[in-house]
C-alpha positions as a LaTeX table, in Angstrom:
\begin{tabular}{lrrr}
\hline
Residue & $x$ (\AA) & $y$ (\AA) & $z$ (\AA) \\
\hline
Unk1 & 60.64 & 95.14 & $-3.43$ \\
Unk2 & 57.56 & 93.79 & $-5.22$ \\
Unk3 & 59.47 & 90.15 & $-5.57$ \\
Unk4 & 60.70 & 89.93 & $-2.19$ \\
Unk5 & 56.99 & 90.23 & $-0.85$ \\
Unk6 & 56.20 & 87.52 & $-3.74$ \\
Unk7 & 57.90 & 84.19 & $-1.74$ \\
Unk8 & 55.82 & 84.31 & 1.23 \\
Unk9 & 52.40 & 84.31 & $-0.14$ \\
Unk10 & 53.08 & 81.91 & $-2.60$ \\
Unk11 & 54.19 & 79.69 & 0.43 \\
Unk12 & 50.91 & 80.63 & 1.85 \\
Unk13 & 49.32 & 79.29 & $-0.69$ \\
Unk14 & 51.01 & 76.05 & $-0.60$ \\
Unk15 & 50.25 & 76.16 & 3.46 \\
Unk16 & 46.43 & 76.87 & 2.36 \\
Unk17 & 46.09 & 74.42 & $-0.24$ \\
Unk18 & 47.65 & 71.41 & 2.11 \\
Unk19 & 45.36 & 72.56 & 4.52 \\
Unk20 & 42.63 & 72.15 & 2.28 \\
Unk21 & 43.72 & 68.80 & 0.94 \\
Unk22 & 43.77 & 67.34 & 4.27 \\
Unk23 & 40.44 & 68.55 & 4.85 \\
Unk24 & 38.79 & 67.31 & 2.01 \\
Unk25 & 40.98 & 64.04 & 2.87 \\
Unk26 & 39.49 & 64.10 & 6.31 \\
Unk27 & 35.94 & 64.57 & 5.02 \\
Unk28 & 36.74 & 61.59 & 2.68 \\
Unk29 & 37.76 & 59.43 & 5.00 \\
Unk30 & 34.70 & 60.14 & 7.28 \\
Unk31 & 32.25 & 59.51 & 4.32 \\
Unk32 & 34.32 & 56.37 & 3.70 \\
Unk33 & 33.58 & 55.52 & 6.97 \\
Unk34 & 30.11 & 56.11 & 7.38 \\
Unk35 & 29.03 & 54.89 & 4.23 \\
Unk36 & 30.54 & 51.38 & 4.91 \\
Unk37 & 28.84 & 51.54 & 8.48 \\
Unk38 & 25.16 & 52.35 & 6.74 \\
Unk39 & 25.99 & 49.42 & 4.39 \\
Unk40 & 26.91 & 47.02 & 7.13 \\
Unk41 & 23.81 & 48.14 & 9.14 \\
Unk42 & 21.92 & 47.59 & 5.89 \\
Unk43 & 23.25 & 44.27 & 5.12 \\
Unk44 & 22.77 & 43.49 & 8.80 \\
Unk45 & 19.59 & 44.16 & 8.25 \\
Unk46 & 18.29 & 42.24 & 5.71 \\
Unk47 & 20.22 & 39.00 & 7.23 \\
Unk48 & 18.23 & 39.62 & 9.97 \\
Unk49 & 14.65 & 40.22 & 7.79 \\
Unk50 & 16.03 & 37.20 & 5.86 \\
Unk51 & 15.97 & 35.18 & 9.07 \\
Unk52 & 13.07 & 37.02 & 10.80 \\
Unk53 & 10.99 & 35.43 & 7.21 \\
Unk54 & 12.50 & 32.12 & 7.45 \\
Unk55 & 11.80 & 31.75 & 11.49 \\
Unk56 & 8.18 & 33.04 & 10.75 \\
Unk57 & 8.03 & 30.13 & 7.91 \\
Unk58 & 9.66 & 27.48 & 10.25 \\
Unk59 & 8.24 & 28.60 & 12.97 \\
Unk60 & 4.01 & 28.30 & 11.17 \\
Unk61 & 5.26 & 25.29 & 9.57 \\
Unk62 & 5.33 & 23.65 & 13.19 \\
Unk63 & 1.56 & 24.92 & 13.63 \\
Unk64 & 0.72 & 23.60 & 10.69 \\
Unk65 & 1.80 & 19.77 & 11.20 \\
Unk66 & 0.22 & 19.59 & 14.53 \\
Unk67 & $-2.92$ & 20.92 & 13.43 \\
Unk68 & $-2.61$ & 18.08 & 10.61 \\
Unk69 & $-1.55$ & 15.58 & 13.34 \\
Unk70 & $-4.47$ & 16.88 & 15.63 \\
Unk71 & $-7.05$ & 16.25 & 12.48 \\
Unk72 & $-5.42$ & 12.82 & 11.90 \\
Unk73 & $-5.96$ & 12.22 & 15.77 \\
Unk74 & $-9.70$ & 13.16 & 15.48 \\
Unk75 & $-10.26$ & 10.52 & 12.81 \\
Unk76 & $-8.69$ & 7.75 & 14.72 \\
Unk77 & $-10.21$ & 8.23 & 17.84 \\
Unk78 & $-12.80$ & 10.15 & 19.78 \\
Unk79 & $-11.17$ & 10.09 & 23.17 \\
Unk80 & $-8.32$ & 12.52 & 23.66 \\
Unk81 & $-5.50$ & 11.35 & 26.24 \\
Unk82 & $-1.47$ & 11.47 & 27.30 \\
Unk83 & $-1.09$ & 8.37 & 25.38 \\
Unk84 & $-1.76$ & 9.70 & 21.91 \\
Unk85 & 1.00 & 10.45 & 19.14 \\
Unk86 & 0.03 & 14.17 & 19.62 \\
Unk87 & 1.50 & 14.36 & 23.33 \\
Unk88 & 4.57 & 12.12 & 22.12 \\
Unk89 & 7.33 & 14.84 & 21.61 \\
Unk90 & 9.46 & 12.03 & 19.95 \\
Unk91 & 6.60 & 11.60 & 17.55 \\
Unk92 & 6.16 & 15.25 & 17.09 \\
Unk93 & 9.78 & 15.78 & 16.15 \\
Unk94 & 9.44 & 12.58 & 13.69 \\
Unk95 & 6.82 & 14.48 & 11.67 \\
Unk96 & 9.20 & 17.39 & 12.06 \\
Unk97 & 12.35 & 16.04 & 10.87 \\
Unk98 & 11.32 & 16.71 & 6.61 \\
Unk99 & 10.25 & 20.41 & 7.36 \\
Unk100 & 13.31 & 21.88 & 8.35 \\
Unk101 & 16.13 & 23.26 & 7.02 \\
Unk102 & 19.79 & 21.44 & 8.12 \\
Unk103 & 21.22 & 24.64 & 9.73 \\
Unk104 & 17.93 & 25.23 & 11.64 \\
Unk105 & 15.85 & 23.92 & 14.03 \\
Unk106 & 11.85 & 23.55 & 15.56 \\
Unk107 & 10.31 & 22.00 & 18.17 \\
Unk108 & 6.60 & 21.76 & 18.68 \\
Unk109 & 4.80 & 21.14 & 21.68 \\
Unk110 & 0.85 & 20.54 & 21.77 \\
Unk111 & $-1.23$ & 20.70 & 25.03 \\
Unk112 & $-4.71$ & 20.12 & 25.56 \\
Unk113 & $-6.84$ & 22.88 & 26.68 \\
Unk114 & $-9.26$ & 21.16 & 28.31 \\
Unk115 & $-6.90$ & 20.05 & 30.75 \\
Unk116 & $-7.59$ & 23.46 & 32.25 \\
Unk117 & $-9.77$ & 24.94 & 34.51 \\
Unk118 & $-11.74$ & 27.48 & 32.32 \\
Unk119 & $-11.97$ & 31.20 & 34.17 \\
Unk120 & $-15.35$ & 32.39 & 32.16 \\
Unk121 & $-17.02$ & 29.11 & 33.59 \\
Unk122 & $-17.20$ & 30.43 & 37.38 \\
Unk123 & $-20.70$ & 32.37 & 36.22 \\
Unk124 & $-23.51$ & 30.36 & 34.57 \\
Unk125 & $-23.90$ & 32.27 & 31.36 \\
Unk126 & $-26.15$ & 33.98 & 30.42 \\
Unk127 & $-26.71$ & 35.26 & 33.26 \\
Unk128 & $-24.72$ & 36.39 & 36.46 \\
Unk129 & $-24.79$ & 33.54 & 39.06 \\
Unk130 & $-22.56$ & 31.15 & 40.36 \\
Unk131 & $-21.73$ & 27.67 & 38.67 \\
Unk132 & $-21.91$ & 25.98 & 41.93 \\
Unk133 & $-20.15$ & 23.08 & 39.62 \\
Unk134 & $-17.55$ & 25.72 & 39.20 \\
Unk135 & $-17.14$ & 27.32 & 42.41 \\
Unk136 & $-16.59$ & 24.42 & 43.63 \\
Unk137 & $-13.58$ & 23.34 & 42.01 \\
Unk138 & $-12.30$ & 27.15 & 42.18 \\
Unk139 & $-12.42$ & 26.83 & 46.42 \\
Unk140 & $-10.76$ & 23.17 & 46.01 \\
Unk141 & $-8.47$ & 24.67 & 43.43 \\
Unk142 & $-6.97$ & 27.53 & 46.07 \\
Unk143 & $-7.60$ & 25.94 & 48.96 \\
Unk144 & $-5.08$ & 23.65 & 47.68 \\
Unk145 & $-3.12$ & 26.43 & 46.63 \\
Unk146 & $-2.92$ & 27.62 & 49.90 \\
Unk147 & $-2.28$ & 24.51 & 52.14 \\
Unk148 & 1.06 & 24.02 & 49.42 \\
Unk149 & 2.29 & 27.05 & 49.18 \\
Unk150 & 3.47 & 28.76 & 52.93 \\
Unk151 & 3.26 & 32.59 & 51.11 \\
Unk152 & $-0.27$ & 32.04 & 51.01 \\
Unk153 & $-1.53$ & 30.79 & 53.53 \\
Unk154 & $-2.77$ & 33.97 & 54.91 \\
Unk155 & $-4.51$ & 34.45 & 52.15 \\
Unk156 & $-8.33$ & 35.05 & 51.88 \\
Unk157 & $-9.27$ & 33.00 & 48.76 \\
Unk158 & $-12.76$ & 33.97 & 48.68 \\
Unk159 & $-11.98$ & 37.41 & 48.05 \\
Unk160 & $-10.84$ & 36.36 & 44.74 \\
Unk161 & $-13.42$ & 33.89 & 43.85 \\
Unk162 & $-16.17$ & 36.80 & 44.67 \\
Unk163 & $-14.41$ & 39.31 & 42.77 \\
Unk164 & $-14.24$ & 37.30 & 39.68 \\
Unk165 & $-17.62$ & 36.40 & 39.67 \\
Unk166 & $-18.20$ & 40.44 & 40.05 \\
Unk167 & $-15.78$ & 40.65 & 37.43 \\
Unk168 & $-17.35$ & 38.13 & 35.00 \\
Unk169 & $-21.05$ & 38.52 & 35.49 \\
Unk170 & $-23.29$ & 41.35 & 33.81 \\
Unk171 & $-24.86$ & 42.91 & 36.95 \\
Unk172 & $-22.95$ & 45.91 & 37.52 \\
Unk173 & $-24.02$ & 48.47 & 40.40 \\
Unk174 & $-26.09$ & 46.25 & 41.38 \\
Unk175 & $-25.04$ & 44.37 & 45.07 \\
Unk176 & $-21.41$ & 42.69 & 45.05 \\
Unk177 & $-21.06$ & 38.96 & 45.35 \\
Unk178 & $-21.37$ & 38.10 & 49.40 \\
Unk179 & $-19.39$ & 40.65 & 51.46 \\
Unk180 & $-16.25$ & 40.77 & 49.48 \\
Unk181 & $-16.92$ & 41.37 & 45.83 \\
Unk182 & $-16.02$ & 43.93 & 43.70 \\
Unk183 & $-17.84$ & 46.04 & 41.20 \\
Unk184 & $-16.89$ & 49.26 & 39.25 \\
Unk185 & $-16.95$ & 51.78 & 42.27 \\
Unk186 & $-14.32$ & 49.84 & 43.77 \\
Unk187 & $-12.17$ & 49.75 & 40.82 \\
Unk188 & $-12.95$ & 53.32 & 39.77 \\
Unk189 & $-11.39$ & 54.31 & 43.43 \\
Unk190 & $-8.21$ & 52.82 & 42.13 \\
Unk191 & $-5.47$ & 54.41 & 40.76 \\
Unk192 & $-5.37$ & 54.36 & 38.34 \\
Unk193 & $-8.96$ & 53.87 & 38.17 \\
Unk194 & $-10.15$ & 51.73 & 35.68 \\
Unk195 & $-14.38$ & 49.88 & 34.94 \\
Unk196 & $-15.21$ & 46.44 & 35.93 \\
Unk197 & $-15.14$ & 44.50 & 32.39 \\
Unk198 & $-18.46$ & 42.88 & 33.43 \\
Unk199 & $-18.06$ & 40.09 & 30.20 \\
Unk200 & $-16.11$ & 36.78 & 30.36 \\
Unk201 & $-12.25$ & 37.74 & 30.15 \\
Unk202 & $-10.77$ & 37.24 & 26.79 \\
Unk203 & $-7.31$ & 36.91 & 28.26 \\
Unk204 & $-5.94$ & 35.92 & 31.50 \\
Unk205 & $-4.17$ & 39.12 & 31.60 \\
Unk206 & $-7.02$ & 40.36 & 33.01 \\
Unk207 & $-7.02$ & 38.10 & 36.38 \\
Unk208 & $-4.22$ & 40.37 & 37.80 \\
Unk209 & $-6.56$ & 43.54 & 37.20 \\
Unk210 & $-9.14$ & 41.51 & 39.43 \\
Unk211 & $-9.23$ & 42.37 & 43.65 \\
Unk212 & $-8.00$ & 40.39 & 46.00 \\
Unk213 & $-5.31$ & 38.46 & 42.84 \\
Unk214 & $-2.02$ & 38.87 & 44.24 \\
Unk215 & 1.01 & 38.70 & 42.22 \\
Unk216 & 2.47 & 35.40 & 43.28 \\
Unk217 & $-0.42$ & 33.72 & 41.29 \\
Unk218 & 1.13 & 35.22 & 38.00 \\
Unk219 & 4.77 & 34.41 & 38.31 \\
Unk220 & 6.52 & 31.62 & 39.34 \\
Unk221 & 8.36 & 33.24 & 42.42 \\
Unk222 & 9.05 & 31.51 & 45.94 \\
Unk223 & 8.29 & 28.25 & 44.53 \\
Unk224 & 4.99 & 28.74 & 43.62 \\
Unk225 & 3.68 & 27.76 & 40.47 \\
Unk226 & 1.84 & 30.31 & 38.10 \\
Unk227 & $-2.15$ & 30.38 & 38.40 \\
Unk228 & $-2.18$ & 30.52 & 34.64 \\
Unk229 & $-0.57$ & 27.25 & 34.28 \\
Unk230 & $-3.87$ & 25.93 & 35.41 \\
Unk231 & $-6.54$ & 28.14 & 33.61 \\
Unk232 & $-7.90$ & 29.27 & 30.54 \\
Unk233 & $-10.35$ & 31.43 & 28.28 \\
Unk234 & $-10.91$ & 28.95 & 25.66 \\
Unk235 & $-14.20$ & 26.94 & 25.95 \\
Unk236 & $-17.00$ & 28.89 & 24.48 \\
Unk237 & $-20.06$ & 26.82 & 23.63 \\
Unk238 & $-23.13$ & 27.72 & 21.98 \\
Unk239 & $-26.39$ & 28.15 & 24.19 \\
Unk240 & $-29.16$ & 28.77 & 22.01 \\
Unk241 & $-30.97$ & 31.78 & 20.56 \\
Unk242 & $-27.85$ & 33.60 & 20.57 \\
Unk243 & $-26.35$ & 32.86 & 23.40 \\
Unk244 & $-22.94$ & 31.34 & 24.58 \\
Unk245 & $-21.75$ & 29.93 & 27.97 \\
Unk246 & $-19.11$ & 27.88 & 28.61 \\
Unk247 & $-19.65$ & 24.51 & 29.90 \\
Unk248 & $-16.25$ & 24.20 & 31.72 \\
Unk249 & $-15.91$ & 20.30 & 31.32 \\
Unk250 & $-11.94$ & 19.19 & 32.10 \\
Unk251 & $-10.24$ & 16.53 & 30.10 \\
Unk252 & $-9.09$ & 14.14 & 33.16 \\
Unk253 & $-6.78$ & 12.28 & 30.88 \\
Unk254 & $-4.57$ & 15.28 & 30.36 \\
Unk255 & $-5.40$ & 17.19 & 33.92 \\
Unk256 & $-2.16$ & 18.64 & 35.49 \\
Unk257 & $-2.22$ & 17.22 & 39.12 \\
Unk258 & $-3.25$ & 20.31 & 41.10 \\
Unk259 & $-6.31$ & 20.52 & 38.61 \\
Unk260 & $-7.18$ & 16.83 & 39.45 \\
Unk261 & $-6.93$ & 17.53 & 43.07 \\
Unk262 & $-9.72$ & 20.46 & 42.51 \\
Unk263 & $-11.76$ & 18.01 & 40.73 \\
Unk264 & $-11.66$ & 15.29 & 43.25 \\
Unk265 & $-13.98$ & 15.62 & 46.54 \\
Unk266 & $-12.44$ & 16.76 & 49.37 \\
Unk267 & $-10.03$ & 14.17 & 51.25 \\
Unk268 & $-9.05$ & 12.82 & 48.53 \\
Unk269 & $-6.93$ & 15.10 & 46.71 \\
Unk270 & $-3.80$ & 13.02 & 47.36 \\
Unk271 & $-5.26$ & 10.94 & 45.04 \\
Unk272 & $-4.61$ & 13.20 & 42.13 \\
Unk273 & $-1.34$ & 12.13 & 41.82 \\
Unk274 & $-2.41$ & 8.40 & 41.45 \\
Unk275 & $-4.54$ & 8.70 & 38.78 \\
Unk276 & $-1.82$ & 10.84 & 36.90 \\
Unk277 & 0.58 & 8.00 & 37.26 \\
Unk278 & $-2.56$ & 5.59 & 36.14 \\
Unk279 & $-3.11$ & 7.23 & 32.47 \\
Unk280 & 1.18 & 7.02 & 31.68 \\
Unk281 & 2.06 & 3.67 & 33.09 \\
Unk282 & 4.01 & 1.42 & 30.50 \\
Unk283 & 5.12 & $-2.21$ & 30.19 \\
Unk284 & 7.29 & $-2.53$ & 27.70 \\
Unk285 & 6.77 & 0.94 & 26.43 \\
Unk286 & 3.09 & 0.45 & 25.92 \\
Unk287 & 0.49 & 2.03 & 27.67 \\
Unk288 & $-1.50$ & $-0.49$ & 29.80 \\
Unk289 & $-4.29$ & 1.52 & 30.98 \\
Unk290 & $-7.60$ & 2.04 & 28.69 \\
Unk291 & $-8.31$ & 5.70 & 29.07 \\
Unk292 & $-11.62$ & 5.84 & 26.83 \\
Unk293 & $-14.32$ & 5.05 & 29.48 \\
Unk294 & $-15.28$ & 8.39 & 32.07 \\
Unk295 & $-14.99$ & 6.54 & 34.83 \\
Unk296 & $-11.21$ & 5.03 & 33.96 \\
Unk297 & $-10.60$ & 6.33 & 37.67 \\
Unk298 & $-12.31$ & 3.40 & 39.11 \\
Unk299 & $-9.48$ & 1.31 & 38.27 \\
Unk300 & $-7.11$ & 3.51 & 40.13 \\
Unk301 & $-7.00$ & 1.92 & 43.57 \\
Unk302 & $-8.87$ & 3.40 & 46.57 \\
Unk303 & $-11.08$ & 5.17 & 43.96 \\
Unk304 & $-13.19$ & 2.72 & 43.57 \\
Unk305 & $-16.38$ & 3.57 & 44.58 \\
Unk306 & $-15.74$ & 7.39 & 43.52 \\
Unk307 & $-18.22$ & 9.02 & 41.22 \\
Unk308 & $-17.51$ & 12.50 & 39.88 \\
Unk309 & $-19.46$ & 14.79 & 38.42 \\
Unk310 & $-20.46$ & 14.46 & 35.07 \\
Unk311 & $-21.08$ & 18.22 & 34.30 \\
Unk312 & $-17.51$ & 18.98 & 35.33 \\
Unk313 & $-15.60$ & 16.30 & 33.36 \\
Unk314 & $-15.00$ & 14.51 & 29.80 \\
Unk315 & $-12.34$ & 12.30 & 28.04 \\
Unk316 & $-12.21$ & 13.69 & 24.85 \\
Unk317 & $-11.20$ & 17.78 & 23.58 \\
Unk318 & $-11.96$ & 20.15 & 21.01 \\
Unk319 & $-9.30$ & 23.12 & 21.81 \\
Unk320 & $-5.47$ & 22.58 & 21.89 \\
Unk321 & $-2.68$ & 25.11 & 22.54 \\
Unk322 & 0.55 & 24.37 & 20.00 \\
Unk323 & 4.20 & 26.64 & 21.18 \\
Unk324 & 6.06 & 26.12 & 17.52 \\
Unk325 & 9.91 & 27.14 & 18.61 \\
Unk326 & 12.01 & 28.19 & 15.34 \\
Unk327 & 15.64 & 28.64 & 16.00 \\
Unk328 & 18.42 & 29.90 & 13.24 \\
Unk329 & 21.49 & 30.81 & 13.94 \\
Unk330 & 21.79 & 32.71 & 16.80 \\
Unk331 & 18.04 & 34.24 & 15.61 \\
Unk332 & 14.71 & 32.21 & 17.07 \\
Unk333 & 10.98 & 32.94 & 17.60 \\
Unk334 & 8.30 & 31.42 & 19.24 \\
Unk335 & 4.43 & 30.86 & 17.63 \\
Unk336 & 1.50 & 30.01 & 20.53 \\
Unk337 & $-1.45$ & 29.01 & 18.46 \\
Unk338 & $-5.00$ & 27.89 & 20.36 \\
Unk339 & $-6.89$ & 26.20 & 17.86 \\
Unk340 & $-10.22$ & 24.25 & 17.77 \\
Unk341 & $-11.22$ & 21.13 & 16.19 \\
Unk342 & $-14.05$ & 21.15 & 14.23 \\
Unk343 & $-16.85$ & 19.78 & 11.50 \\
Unk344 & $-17.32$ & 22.03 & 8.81 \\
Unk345 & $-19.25$ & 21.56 & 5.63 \\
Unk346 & $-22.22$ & 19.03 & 4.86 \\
Unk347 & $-19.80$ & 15.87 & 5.10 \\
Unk348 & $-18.11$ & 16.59 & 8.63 \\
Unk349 & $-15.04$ & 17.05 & 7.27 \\
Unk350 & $-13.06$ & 17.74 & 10.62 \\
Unk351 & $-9.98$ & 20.92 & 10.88 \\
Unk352 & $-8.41$ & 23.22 & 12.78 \\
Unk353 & $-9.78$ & 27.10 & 13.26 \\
Unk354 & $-7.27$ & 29.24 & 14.90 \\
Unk355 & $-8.59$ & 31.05 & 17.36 \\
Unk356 & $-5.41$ & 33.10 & 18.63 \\
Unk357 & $-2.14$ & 33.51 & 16.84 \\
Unk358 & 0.66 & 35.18 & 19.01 \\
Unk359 & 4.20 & 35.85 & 18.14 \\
Unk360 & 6.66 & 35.48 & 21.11 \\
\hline
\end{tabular}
């Protein structure tokens, strides 16, 4: 009786134990599985810190060259225009061509930021009142805006320029600029609320924060071209026991056309579009048109009895933006540098200080 009772539990057994083995199999399997998934994650991982190092290398190595180019301009000439090697992409790629790897590529573009109008410039600093200079161009500037652009033509430009001001200047709670500025007890009536920065902006973010900014100026939507294409920060200047301002002079030989159409007096803003054509016209591939003299736009027919103002514009630049482009691969990244040309040192000798770095 005891060995008939015997078989089945020893077939149990077996049952159990090929139970277990399939388990453990199972369990195997699974770590198999997930082990080689962690390693490809890991190995995808450092391909892509490989190539997140070497873009960030390729990538500075663009800044670098056009800050050497922009140094090599400086000693050449003291006039800064279209026509230079600087705003030749074909040139710019040239000086590229040793720097970069075969199975990657960069492309480097450099602008001048003094072909901008500069946003801090609207207030005569120190202090808080308009630069009538400035205000000026900034009711050209969106009045032209607004006769372009059918969105906007409802749109009550002097809002904006009041608010800015507000927004700029360092007389808080005290009256608001003309009858539609803004100071902190509008803004803190938002929500959500937020103070009146009262200091020059440090980023154009800031215009959208600004009443009476709508959003069209900030994104290139219905055909309208962004506001930002057309201002800037940059421009700082000393002042004098301590004191900055910005002197918001504009570089008419690299102007966009809208910004030369703010500049120019009013009625003669289709003009703006002439003298762009003036500083690039070629024969035979070479420019024909002698940039270096402030008043270059006298040549430009029908501007030739034109004077502008002096305070407002200048032919040469000390602040440039460079967009370095680094693509690898499928992998690429973008570097926006502003930099500033400069003396340093007892014998002038001229660089580059970065002023922002930005990876995109």
């Amino acid at each position: 009786m005891t060995t008939m009772n015997r078989r089945p539990i020893l077939g149990n057994q077996r049952g159990i134990a090929l139970l277990i083995s399939l388990m453990v199999i199972t369990v195997l399997v699974a770590l198999s599985l997930a082990l080689h998934q962690k390693m490809n994650t890991a190995y995808d991982a450092s391909v892509a810190r490989r190539y997140q190092t070497e873009l960030t290398q390729m990538a500075s190595s663009g800044i670098q060259m056009a800050m050497a180019m922009l140094v090599k301009d400086k000693h050449e000439s003291q006039d800064d225009s279209l026509q230079e090697d600087w705003a030749n992409p074909d040139t710019i790629a040239e000086g590229m061509a040793d720097l970069v790897p075969d199975e990657g590529s960069v492309s480097v573009v450099i602008t001048d930021e003094r072909s901008r109008i500069q946003v801090n410039a609207l207030v005569s600093l120190p202090g808080h009142e308009f630069n009538p200079t400035q205000f000026k161009l900034w009711d050209r500037l969106l009045g032209f805006m607004v006769d372009q652009y059918e969105p906007l033509q409802d749109l009550d430009y002097m809002i904006m320029i009041n608010s800015l001001k507000d927004w700029i200047d360092s007389n808080d709670d005290d009256a608001i600029t003309g009858l539609s500025g803004a100071e902190s007890s509008y803004y803190m009536d938002l929500d959500p609320p937020y103070e009146c920065r009262n200091a020059p902006l440090d980023h154009l973010g800031d215009l959208a924060r600004v009443k009476g900014f709508p959003p069209e100026f900030f994104s290139a939507t219905d055909g309208i071209i962004q506001l930002s294409e057309y201002m800037t920060v940059y421009g700082m200047v000393a002042a004098g026991e301590g004191n900055y301002t910005f002197d918001g002079k504009i570089n008419i030989n690299t102007a966009s056309v809208p910004v030369l159409a703010a500049i120019l007096p009013d009625d003669y803003e289709t003009y703006a579009q002439d003298m762009a054509d003036y500083r690039t016209e070629k024969a035979d591939e070479t420019y024909v048109n002698d940039l270096r003299s402030p008043t270059w736009y006298n040549e430009v027919p029908g501007l030739d009895e034109l004077t502008l103002d002096t305070q407002l514009i200048t032919t040469e630049s000390d602040l440039f933006r460079i967009t370095s482009s680094a693509v690898l691969g499928d992998a690429a990244l973008t570097i926006e540098a502003v930099v500033r040309r400069e003396a340093e040192g007892r014998r002038g000798k001229w660089r580059c200080k970065v002023l922002s770095w930005q990876n995109k």
